[in-house]
N, C-alpha and C positions, 0 to 999 in steps of 0.2 A: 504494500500500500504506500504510493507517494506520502509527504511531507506535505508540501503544497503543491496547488495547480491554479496557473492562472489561464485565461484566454482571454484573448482580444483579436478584432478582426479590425484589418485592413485593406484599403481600394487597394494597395497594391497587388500587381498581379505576382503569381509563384513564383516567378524567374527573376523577378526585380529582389522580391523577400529573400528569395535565395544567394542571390548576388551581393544583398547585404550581411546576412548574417553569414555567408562565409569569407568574409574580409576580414584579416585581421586587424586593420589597420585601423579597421571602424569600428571594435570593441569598445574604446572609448567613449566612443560619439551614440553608444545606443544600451551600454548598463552604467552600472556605477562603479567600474572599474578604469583609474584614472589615467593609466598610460601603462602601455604594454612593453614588456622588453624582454632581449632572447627570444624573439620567438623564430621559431622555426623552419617556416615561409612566411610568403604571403596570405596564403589561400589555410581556412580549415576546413581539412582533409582529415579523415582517420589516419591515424597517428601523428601529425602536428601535435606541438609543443609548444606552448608560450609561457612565461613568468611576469608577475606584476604585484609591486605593491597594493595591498588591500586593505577594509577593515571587516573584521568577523567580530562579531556583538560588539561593534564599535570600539576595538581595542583593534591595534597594529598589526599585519600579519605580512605576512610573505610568501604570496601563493604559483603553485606551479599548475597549468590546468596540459591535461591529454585529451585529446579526440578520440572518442572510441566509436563512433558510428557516424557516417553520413552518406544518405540515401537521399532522392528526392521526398522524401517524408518526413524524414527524421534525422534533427544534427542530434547528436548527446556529448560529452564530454565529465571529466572527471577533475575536480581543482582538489590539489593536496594542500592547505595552509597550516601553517607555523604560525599559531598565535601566539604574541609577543616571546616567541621565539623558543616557546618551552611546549607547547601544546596541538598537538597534532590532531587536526582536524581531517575529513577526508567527506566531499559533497558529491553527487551526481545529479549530472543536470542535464534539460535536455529542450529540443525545441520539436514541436512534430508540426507539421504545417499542412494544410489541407485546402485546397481551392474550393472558393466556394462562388456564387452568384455575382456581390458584390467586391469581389477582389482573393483576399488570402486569411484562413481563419490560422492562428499561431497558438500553441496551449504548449506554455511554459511550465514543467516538471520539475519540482525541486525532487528527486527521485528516492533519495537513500542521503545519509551523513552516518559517520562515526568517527568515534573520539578514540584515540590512540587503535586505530586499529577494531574497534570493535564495534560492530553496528549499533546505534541507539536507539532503534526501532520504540516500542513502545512507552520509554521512558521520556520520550521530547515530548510527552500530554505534560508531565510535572516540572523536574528541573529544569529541562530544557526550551521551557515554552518559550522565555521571555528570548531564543534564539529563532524560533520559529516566526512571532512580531516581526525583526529583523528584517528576517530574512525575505519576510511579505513585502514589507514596504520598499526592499531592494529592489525584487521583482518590479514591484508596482512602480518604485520611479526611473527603472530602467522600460517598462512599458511606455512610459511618457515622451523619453527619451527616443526609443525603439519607429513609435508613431510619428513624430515629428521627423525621422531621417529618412522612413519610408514614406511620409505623404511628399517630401521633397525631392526623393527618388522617383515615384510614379508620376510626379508634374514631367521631371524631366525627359518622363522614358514618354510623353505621348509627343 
């Protein structure tokens, strides 16, 4: 059972959404992750590799993310963070995309976390809530983010 799940739909068509979220270049410009570096090409591809400083429940981190799928349906990938440099986190995330009438439906997966290694599965309802918050409103203003780079993609692509 996911963590969270967002969706949001966009006029953009599937080639344009695709063309964005597999740039790496534009990870900045569409979550809330502030600047990418090392990464491993240009494009995310399965197995692509990027690093970027982060914040995980709003304290410091150090994260590395891998590609582990990308279809035309489904990107997902896996970010390892080192919070404040002692605590090992581990998220999977995913985007599945799906064409619809008015453009492109996007449902954002926060899939799985664990903490040093160990799944947290039904324990993020207690301690772990106030990371789940978080991690919603990430989601949520990288959705804002996300929309505004593709309604200014899909102006350009007509």
């Amino acid at each position: 059972m996911p963590v969270l799940v967002r969706r949001q739909t966009t006029r953009a068509a599937l080639d344009t959404v695709t063309r964005v979220l597999t740039d790496v270049a534009r990870i900045p410009e569409r979550t809330e992750v502030p600047a990418i570096r090392e990464a491993s090409g240009s494009q995310v591809v399965t197995g692509a590799t990027w690093k970027n400083r982060g914040a995980t429940l709003k304290l410091p981190s150090w994260d590395s993310s891998r590609v582990t799928e990308v279809t035309p349906q489904r990107i997902a990938w896996h970010t390892r963070s080192m919070v404040l440099g002692l605590i090992l986190v581990g998220a999977d995330w995913s985007y599945t995309l799906k064409p619809v009438d008015a453009g492109t439906e996007i449902t954002h997966t926060f899939e799985r976390v664990t903490m040093f290694g160990l799944p947290v599965g039904l324990l993020i309802k207690a301690p772990f809530l106030p990371m789940v918050y978080l991690a919603r409103g990430a989601m949520m203003a990288g959705e804002k983010k996300l929309d505004r780079v593709l309604s200014e993609a899909a102006s350009t692509a007509h």
